[in-house]
Structure formats: C-alpha cells, structure tokens
NUTI-724907 format. One line per field, with one value per residue: residue in three letters; x, y, z of N, C-alpha, C in turn. Coordinates in steps of 0.1 Angstrom, whole numbers. Layout:
# NUTI-724907
resn	ALA  ...
n.u	X  ...
n.v	Y  ...
n.w	Z  ...
ca.u	X  ...
ca.v	Y  ...
ca.w	Z  ...
c.u	X  ...
c.v	Y  ...
c.w	Z  ...
***
This chain:
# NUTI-724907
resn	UNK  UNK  UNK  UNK  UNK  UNK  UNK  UNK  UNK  UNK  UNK  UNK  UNK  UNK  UNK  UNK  UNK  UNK  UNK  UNK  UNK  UNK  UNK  UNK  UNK  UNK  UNK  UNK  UNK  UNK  UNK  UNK  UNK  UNK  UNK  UNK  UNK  UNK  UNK  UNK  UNK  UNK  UNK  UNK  UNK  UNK  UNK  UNK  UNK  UNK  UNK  UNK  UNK  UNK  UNK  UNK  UNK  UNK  UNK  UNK  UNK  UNK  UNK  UNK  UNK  UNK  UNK  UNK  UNK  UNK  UNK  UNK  UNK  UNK  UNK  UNK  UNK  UNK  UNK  UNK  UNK  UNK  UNK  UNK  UNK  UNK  UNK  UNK  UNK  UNK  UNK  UNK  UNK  UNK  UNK  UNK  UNK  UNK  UNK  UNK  UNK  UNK  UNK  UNK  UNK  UNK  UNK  UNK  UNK  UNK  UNK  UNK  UNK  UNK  UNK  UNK  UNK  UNK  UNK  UNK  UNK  UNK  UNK  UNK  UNK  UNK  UNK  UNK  UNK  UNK  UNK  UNK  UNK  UNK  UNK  UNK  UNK  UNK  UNK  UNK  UNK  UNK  UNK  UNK  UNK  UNK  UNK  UNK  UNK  UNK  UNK  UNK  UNK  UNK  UNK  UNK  UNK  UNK  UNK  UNK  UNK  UNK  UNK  UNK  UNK  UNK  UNK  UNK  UNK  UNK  UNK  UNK  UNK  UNK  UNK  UNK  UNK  UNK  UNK  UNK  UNK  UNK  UNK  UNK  UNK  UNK  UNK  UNK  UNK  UNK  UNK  UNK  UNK  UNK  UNK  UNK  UNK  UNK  UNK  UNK  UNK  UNK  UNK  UNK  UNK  UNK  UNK  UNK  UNK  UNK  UNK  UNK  UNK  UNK  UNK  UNK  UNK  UNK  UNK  UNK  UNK  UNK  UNK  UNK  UNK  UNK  UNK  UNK  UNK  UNK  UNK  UNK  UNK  UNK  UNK  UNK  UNK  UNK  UNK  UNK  UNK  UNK  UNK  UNK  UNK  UNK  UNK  UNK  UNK  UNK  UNK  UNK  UNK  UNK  UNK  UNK  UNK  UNK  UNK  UNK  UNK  UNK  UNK  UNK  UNK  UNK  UNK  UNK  UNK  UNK  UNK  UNK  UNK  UNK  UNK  UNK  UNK  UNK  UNK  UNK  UNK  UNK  UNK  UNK  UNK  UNK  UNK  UNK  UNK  UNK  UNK  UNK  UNK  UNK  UNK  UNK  UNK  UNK  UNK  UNK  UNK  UNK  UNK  UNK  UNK  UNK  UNK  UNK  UNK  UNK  UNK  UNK  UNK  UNK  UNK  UNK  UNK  UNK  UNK  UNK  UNK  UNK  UNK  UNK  UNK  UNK  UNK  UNK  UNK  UNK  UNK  UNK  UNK  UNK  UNK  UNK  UNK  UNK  UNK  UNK  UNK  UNK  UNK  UNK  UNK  UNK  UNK  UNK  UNK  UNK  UNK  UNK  UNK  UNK  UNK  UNK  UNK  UNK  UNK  UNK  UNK  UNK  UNK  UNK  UNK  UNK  UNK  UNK  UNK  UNK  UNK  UNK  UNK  UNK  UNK  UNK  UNK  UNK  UNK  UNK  UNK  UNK  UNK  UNK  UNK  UNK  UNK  UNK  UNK  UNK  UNK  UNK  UNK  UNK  UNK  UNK  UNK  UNK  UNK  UNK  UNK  UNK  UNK  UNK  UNK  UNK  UNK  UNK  UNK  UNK  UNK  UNK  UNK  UNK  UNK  UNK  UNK  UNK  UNK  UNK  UNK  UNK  UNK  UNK  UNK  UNK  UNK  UNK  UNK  UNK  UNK  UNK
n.u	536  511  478  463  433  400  383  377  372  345  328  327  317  289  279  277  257  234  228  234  228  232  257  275  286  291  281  302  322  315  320  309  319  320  329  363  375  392  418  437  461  495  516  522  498  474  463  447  418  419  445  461  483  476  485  475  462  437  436  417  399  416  421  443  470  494  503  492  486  508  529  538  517  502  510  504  480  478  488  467  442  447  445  420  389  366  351  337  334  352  385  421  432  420  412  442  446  427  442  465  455  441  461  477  460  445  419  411  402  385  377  358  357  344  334  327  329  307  291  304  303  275  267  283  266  244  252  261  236  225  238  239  209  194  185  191  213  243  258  276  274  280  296  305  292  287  260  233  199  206  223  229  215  227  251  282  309  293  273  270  260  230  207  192  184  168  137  144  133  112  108  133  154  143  159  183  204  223  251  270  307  334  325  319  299  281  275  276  249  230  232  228  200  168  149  169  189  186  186  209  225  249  278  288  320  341  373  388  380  371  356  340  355  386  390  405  400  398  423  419  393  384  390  376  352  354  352  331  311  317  307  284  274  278  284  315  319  346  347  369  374  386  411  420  447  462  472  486  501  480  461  436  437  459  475  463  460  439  413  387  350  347  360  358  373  387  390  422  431  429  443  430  413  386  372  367  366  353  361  373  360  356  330  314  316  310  282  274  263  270  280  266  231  229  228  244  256  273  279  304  322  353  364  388  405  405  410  439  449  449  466  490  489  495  514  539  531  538  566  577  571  587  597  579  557  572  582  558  546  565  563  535  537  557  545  524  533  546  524  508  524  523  498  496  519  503  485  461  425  426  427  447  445  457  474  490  500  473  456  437  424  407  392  387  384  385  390  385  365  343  312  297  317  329  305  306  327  348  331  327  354  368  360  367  395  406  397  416  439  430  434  463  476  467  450  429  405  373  356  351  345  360  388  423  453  479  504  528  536  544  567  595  596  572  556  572  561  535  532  539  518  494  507  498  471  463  471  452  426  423  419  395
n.v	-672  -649  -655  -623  -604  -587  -570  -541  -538  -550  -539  -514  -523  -532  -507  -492  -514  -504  -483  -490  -514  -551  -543  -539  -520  -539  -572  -593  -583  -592  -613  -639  -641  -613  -586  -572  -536  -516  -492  -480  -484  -499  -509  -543  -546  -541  -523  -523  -510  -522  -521  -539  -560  -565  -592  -588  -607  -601  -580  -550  -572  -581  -558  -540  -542  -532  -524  -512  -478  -469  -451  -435  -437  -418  -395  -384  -385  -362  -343  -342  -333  -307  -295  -301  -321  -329  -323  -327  -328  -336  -340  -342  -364  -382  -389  -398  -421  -438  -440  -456  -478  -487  -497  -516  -534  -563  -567  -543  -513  -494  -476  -468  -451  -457  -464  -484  -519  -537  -515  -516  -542  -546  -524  -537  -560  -549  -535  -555  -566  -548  -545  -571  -573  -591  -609  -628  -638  -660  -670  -683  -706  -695  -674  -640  -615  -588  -568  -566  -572  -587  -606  -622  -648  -679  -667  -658  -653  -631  -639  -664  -687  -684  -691  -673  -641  -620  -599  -596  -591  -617  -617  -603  -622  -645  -643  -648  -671  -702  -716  -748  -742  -750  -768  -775  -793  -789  -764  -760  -775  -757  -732  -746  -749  -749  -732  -708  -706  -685  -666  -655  -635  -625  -641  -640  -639  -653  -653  -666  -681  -663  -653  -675  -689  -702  -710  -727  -721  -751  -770  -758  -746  -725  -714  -728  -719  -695  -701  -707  -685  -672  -685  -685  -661  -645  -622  -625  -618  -610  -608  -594  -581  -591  -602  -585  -563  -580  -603  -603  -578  -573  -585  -618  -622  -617  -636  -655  -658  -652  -634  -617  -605  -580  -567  -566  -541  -531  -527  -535  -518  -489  -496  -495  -472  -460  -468  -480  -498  -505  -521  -528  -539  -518  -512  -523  -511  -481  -479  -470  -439  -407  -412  -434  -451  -467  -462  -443  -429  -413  -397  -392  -408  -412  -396  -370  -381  -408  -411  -402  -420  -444  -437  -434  -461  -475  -466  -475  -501  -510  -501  -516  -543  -562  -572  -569  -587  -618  -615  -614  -638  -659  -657  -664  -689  -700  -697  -714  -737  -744  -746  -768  -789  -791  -798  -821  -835  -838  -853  -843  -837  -811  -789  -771  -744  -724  -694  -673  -646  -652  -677  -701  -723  -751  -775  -802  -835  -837  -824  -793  -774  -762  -748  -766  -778  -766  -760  -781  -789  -785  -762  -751  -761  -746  -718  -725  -727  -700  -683  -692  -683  -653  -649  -652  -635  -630  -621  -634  -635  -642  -665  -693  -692  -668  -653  -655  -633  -618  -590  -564  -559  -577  -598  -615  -619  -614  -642  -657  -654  -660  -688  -697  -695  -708  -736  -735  -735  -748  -774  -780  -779  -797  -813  -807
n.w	444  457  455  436  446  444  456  455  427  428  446  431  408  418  422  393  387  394  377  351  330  338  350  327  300  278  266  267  289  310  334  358  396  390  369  369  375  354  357  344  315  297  274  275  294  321  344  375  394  415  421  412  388  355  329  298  275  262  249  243  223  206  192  202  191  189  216  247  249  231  223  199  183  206  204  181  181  200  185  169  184  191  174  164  165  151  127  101  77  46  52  44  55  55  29  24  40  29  6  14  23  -2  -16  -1  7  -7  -19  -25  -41  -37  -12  20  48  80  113  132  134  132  121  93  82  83  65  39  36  27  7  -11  -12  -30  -54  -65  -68  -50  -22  -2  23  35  59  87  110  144  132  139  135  142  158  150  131  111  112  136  143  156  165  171  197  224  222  220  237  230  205  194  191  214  197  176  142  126  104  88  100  85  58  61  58  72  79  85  91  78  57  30  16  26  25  -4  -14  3  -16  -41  -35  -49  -34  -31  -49  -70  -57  -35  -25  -10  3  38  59  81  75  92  118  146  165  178  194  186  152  124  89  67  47  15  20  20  -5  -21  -16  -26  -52  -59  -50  -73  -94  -90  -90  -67  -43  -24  11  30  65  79  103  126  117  100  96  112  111  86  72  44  59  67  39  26  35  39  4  -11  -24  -17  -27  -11  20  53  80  114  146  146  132  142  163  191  186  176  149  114  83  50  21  -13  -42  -68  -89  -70  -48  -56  -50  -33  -18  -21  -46  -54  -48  -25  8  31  62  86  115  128  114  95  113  127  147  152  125  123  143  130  103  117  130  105  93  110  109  79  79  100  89  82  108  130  125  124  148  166  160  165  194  200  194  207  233  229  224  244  265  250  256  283  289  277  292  314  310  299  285  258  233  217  194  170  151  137  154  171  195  213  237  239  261  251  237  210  172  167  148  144  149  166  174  193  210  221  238  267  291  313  324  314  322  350  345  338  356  374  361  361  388  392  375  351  322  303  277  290  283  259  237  225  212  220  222  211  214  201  223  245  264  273  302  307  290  308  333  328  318  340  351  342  339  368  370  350  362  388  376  362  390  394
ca.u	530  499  463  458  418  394  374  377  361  332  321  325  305  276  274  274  247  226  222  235  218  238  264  287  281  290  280  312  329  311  315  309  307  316  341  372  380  408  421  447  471  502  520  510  494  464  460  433  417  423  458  464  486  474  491  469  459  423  440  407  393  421  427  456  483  508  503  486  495  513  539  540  502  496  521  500  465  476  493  456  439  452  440  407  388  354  347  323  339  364  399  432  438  412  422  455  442  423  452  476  446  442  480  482  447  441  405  406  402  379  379  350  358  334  336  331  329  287  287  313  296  262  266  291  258  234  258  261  218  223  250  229  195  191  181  196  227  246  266  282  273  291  306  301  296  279  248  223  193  205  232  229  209  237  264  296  311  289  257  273  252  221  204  191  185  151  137  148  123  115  111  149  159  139  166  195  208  234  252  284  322  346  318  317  293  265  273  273  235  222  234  222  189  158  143  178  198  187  182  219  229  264  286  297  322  355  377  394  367  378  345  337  368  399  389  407  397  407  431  411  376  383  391  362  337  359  346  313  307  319  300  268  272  277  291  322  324  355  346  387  373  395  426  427  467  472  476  493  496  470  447  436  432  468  479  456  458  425  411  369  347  348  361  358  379  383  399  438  433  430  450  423  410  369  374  365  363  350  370  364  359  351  317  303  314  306  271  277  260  264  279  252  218  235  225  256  260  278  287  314  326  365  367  406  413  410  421  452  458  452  476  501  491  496  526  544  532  545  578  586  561  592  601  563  548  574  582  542  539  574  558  525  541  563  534  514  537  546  509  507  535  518  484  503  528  490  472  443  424  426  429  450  445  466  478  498  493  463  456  425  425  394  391  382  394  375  393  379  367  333  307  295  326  336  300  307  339  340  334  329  363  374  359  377  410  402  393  429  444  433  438  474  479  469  437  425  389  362  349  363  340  370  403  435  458  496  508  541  546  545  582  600  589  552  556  575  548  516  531  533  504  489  507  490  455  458  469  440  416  428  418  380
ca.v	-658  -648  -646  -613  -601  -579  -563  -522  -540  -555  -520  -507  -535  -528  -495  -497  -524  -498  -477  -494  -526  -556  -535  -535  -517  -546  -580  -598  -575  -598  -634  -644  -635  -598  -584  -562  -525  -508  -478  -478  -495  -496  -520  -558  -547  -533  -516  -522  -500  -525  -521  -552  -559  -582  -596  -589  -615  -602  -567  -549  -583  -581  -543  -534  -548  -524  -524  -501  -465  -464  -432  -429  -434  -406  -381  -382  -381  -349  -330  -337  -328  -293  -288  -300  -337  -332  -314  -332  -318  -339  -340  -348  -374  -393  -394  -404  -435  -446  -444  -461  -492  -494  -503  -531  -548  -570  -565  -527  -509  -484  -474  -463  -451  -458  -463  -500  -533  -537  -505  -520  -558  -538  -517  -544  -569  -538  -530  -569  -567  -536  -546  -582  -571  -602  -608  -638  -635  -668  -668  -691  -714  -688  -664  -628  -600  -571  -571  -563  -582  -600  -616  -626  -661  -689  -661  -664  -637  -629  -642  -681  -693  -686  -694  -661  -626  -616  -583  -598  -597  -629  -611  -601  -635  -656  -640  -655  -691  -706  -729  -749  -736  -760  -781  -772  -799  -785  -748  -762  -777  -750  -729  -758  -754  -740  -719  -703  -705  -677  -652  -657  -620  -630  -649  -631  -651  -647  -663  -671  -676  -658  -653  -688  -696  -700  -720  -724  -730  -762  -772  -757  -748  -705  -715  -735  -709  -683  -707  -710  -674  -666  -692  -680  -646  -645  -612  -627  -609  -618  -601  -587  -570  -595  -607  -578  -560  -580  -617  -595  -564  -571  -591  -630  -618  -619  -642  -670  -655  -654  -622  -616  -589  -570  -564  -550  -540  -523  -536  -533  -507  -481  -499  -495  -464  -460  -468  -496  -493  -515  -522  -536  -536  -503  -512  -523  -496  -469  -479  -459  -424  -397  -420  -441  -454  -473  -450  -452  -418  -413  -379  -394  -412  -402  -380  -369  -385  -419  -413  -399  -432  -454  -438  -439  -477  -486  -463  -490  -519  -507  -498  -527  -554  -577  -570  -574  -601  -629  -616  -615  -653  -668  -653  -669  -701  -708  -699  -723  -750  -750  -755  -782  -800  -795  -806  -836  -845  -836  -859  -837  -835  -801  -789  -755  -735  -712  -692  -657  -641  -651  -686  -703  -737  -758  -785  -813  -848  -839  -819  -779  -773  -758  -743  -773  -785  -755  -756  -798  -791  -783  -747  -749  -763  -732  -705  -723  -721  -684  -674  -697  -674  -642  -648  -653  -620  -634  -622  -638  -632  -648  -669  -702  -687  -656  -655  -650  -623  -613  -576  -566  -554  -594  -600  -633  -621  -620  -654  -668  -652  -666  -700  -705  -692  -715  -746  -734  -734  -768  -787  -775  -781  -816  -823  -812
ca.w	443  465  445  437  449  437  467  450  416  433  451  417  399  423  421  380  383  394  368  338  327  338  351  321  282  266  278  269  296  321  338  374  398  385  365  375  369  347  361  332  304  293  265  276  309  326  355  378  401  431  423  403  369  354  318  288  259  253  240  234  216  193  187  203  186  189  228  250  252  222  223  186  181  214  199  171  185  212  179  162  195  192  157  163  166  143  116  96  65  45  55  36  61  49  13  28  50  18  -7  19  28  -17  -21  11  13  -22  -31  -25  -51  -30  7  28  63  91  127  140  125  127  104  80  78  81  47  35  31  20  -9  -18  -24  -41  -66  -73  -63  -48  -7  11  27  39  70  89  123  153  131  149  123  152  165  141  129  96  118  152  147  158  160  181  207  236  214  217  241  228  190  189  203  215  192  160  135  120  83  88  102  75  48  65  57  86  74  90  89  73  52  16  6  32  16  -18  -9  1  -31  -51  -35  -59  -37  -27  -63  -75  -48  -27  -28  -5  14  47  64  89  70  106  126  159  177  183  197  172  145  114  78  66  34  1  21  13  -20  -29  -14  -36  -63  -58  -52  -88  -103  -85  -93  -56  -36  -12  16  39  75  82  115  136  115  95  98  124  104  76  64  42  65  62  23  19  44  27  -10  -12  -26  -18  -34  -3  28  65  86  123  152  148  120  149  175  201  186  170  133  104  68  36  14  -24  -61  -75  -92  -62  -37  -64  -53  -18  -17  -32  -62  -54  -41  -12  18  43  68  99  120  133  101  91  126  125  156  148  115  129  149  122  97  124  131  95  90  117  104  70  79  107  90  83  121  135  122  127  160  175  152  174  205  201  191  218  245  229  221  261  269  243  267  299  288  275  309  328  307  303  273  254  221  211  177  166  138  135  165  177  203  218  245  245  267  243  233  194  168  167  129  137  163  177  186  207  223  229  247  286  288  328  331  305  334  362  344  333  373  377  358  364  404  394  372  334  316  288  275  298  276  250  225  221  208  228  211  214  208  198  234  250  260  278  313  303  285  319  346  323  315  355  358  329  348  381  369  347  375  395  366  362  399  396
c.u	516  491  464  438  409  382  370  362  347  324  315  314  292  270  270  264  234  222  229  234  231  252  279  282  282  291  291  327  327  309  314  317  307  331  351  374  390  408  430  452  479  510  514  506  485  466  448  428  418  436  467  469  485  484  480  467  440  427  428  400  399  427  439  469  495  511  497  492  506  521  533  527  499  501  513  489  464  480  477  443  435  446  421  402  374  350  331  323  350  380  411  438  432  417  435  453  437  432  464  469  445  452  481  473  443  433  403  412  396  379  366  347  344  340  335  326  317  285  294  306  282  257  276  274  246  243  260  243  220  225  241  220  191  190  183  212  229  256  269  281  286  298  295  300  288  266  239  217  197  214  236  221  224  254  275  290  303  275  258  266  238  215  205  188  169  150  139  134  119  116  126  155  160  153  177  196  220  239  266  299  331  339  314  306  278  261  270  254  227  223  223  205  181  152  156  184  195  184  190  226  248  266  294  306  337  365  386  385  373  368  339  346  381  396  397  407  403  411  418  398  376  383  379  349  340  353  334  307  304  309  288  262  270  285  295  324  337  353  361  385  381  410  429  438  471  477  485  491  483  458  451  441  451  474  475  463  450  416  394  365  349  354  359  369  382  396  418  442  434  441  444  411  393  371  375  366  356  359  369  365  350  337  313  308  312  292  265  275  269  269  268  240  222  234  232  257  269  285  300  326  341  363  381  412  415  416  435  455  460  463  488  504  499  512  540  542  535  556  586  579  573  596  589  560  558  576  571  541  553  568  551  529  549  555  526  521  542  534  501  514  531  509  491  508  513  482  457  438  420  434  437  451  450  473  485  497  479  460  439  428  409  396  383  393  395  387  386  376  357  329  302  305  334  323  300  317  332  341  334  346  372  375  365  391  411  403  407  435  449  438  455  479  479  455  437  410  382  354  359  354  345  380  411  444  473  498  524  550  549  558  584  594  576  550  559  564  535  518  533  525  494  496  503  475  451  462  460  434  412  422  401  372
c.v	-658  -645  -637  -615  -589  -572  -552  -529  -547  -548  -517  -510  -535  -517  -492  -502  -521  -487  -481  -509  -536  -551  -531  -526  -527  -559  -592  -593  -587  -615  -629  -646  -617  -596  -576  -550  -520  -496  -473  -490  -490  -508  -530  -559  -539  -536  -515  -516  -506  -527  -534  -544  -570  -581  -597  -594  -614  -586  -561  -558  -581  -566  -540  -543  -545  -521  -512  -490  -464  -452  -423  -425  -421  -396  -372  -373  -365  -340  -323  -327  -312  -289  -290  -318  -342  -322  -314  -325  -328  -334  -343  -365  -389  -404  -402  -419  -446  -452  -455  -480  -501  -507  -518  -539  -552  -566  -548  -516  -494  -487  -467  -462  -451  -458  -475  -512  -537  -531  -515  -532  -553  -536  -526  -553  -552  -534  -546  -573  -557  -539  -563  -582  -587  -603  -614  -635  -653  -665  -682  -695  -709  -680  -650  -620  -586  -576  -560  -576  -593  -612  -622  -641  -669  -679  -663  -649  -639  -636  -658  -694  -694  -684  -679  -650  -622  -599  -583  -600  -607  -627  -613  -618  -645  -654  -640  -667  -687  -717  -740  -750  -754  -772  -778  -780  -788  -768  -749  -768  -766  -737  -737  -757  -746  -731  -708  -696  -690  -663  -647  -638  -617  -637  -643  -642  -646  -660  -670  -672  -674  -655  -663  -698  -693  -712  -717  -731  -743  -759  -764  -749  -734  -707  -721  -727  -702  -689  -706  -696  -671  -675  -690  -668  -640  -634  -622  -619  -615  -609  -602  -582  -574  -596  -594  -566  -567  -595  -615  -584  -561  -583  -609  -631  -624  -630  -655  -672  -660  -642  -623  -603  -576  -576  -559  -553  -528  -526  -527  -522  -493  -485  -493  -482  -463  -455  -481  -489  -505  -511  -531  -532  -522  -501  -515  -511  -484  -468  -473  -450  -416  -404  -430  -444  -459  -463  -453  -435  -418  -398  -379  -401  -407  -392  -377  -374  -398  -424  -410  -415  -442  -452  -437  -452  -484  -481  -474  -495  -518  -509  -510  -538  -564  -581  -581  -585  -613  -627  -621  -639  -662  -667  -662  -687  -708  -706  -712  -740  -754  -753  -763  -794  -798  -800  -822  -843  -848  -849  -855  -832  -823  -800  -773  -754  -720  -708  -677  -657  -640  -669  -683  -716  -742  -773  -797  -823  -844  -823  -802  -774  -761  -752  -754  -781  -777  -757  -769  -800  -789  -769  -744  -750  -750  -720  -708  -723  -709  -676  -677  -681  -660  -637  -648  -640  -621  -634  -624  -637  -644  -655  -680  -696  -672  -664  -647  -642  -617  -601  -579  -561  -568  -597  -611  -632  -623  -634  -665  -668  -661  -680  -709  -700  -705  -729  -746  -741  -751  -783  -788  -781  -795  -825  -821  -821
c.w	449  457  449  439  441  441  459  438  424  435  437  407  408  421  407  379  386  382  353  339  327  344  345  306  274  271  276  280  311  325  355  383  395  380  371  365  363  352  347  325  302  288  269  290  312  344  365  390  418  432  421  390  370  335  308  278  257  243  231  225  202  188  187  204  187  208  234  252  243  220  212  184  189  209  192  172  192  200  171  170  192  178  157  161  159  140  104  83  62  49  46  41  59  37  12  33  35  4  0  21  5  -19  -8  11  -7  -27  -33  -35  -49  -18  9  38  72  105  139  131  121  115  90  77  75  65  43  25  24  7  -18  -25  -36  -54  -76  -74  -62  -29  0  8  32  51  77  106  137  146  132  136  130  150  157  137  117  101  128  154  145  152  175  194  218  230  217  224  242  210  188  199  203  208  180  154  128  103  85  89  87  62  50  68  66  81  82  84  84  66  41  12  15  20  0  -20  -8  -10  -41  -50  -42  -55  -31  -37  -66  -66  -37  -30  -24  3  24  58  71  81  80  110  140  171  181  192  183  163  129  101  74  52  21  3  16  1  -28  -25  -22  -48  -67  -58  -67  -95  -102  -90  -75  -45  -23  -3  32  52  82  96  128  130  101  99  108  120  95  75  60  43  60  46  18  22  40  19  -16  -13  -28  -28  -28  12  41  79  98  132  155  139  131  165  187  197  177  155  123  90  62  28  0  -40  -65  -81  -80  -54  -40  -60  -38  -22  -11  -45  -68  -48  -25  -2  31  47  79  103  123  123  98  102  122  134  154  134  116  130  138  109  101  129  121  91  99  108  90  72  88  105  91  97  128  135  127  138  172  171  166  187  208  200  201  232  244  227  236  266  265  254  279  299  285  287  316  318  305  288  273  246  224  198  182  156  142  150  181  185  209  226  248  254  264  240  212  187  163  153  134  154  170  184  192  216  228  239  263  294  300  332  324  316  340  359  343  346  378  379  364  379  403  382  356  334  305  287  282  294  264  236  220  220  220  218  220  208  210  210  245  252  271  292  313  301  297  327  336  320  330  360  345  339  362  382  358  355  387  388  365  376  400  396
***
C-alpha cells in the first residue's frame, strides 16, 4: 500500500498558525512536524481534507464510542434542532438524563449537568471543601483532571512533559499534594502526615489512569484508598471523564465495584457531543446552589442539544449493553494480543495495557504501574511508530502519554488494515 501524504494539511496548518496560537485550540491536537486536517467522520474513520481515511483509535480522546456520525444520535439532535437548542430555562430532558444517570452509575444519588470534564472535576473538588471545610486536595503523579490551577502540577495529557504550567499561582499549587499511582504506603504517609491529617478535604483520582498512557490499578490499590478515605473523613472523588459508559454502563465504579463519594463524567456520555455531569451522595451535592452555598453556573449548562445526544447515547448503551461491551472488549483484545505476538517474533521490547475497550503500547522492558514509568520508556521510538502508522492509514493519539480507544463501529477489516499497518511500523522501529 503507497504512504498516504499530507501536502493540503500543511497549507492549512500554516495558515492557522497565523492567527491562532500554535496553530491548533488544543495543544494535544499537535505533533511534528504539523498536524493533518479533518474534512469529515463517519463510524471508525475520518476524513481528511487531503483526501485521506485514515482508521480512528483516538475517537475524540475517548468520546465517540458509538462511532462517528451516529444516525440514531443525528436523528435526534436535527428533530431537537427544530424545536430550539438554548433556552436557559429548565427542560424535561434534563430531569430525564438525571433520573436515567441515578439508576446506572453507583454513587448517584444526585445529578448535576455541566458541559466538560474541567467543570465537573472543577466543582467536584469545590464541593468536596465545602462539605468538610477542609483545603488540601490529593491527586495523583500524571493524572489529567482539565486545566485549571488546583491540578495541572505533574498532570498527564498534553501537560506530561512538563511539571508544571506557567500562570499558576503558587497559593493554589501549595494546596495540592502529588502523590504516586499504584503505592498505597506513600498515600498512606502522606495522610498520616501532621501537617496534612487534618486538613485533606479529597482524593481526586482516575481510577484508570488514561491520560498518562494506560495504566491500571493494581490488585486491592482502589480498595484501600476507598478505605482510607472513610477513615479520614476523606471526600473520594473517582474522575469517570474517560472510562465512564464506556468500561460499563456504570463507569470504572461498576466495572471495579468500587463505589466513591462522587463522580464526573463527560466524554462518552455525549458520544462526541459538549456535556459532563457530577454525580454523588445527596448531602454533599445538596451543597450546589440554589440548595446550596456551592456557587456552580453555566449558560450553556443542560443546553437540549447535548442533552438530546446523551439520552440517546445512554438509551443504546442501555438496551444493547449485553451486545456492546463484550463486543468493543473481544475487539480490543484480539488487536492487542496480535501486537503482543509481533513485538515478541521482533524481539523488541514493549509493554501493552489494556482493559475493556481501551489499549496503550510503551516501548519498555519495565512493567507500566505509574508516571515515571511511562516517562522512562522510549517515547521517541513511540512518535516514529505513530508517523509509521499514520503514513499507512492508522491514527492513534500522538502521544504514549494517551489512551488508544475502540468504538462499536471497529470491524475485522479495520482490525486487518491496522495490524499491517502496526507490523509495518515495528519492523522499521526495530531497525533505528
């Protein structure tokens, strides 16, 4: 098969780099030496304006689960269209989204629609001070929770290669402990410590960690933080914004059985579309204005268009969850267990993680628990399989510190074209 090229995106990506900073909105859009354009999508494929398909496993960074261009979802959106797309005035649809998210996600007991995952982790830790009046938050070495000040020191995502973000205040900072993923005694330490003990307000934490790469908890480690919270008097908060409906129904949460105090979730809850919620125990999210002091607004908040999509996302994943889920999980499983066997015949060291749906490939000898052993691996040889790739018609996120992600539209020809495109690029890789 002849590399595809990418002359049109270049033009494009110059022109852009004039008047928007860096010449993308969001700087995980961008590797070297410039990214390519989407003209369109449809199920597990994008469209690119130099007249490229390429094969999709970054799916919106996890969103679109149900595949792009969704029928059922558009049907929806064009009948709400017509009726109107912001009101800024409760809806029924709302009420609906919230009573349908109670019944499937564990801890929720109350709903509180928003609009992207920042907001939801945002007011998630602002209602966790409220409820303990207490001021440190704990977080976790590369896990992503949006770009705001309480959480961006040693966070994943597009942040992974640098500690921190210039503009942060150091007040904000100082009230955030870092601690490392899959090491209960370090977490239990800094709990333990005197000037900490009593002033730990929550624990915000992916209980997958997906923005660092694919890391996954080990035997007992969710469970023993679940512990420790309670004993602390310590607000759990499990950040759902990647593996929530798309690990389960109802998220890691269920998928563990490991029920936090709260919730957030975004992502696949819209199947591409601008919508999050919190989710949680009824005293604390009672503490959300106008029930409470908690000062949470948004214009856009519950719009009808994304609530449309999302109660036709979850209406799916309702009705064909026994379908869905083991289909996307065999999918993901036999991609990865073929590039288990080619890294093996090639001799080339690299690790894969993987769980439900979702896949990551580091190029290490060392087992992947945490963040420094995604940023120890060989993240150069990561790009030049990545550039492999996409020359041969397979995009996966541009970066080893992202998850790779399977929708339910992925079928045997995708799986054939990307696994010789995947033995192209690691026999190359192998000879640098």
């Amino acid at each position: 098969m002849t590399d595809i090229t990418f002359d049109k995106s270049r033009i494009l990506f110059e022109k852009a780099s004039k008047v928007i900073p860096g010449g993308v909105n969001s700087p995980v859009r961008y590797f070297q030496p410039y990214p390519f354009f989407v003209e369109s999508a449809n199920g597990s494929r994008l469209f690119t304006n130099d007249g490229n398909v390429l094969i999709d496993y970054c799916l919106g960074y996890g969103s679109v689960f149900l595949g792009h261009g969704n029928q059922q979802i558009g049907s929806e959106i064009k009948s709400q269209i017509d009726k109107g797309n912001l009101f800024c005035a409760p809806t029924e649809k709302e009420t609906q989204l919230a009573e349908i998210c109670s019944k499937i996600i564990p801890c929720a007991e109350m709903v509180r629609i928003m609009n992207t995952g920042a907001e939801a982790t945002m007011h998630s830790i602002r209602l966790a001070r409220a409820f303990t009046r207490k001021t440190k938050i704990i977080k976790f070495e590369g896990g992503y929770h949006g770009a705001f000040d309480y959480v961006l020191n040693k966070a994943g995502s597009g942040t992974a290669e640098q500690e921190y973000s210039d503009g942060i205040l150091t007040e904000s900072a100082s009230k955030t402990i870092t601690v490392p993923y899959n090491d209960i005694e370090s977490l239990q330490s800094v709990i333990d410590n005197e000037q900490n003990h009593n002033d730990i307000a929550c624990i915000i934490v992916e209980p997958v960690m997906a923005n660092t790469g694919l890391i996954l908890p080990e035997k007992d480690y969710l469970n023993s933080i679940r512990n420790l919270t309670k004993q602390n008097n310590i607000v759990l908060i499990f950040d759902e914004v990647v593996t929530g409906f798309r690990l389960a129904l109802g998220g890691a949460s269920e998928f563990l059985g490991i029920k936090p105090d709260i919730a957030t979730f975004a992502k696949t809850l819209g199947n591409g579309y601008p919508i999050s919620l919190i989710a949680g125990r009824r005293e604390i999210l009672l503490g959300l204005a106008p029930s409470g002091s908690v000062y949470q607004a948004s214009t856009f908040a519950g719009n009808p268009i994304s609530v449309t999509a999302a109660l036709k996302t979850l209406e799916i994943l309702i009705d064909e969850k026994n379908t869905i889920y083991p289909k996307v999980a065999r999918t993901c499983d036999k991609l990865v267990e073929a590039v288990r066997n080619m890294v093996q015949d090639k001799n080339i060291d690299v690790i894969v993680n993987s769980i439900g749906s979702m896949f990551q490939l580091f190029f290490s000898d060392k087992i992947i628990r945490n963040y420094y052993s995604v940023k120890s691996s060989n993240t150069k040889l990561f790009m030049d399989m990545f550039r492999i790739l996409l020359t041969k018609g397979v995009f996966i996120p541009p970066s080893p510190f992202e998850t790779c992600f399977i929708s339910t539209q992925h079928n045997e020809e995708d799986l054939e074209k990307t696994l010789d495109a995947y033995e192209t690029a690691l026999s190359k890789v192998k000879n640098y």
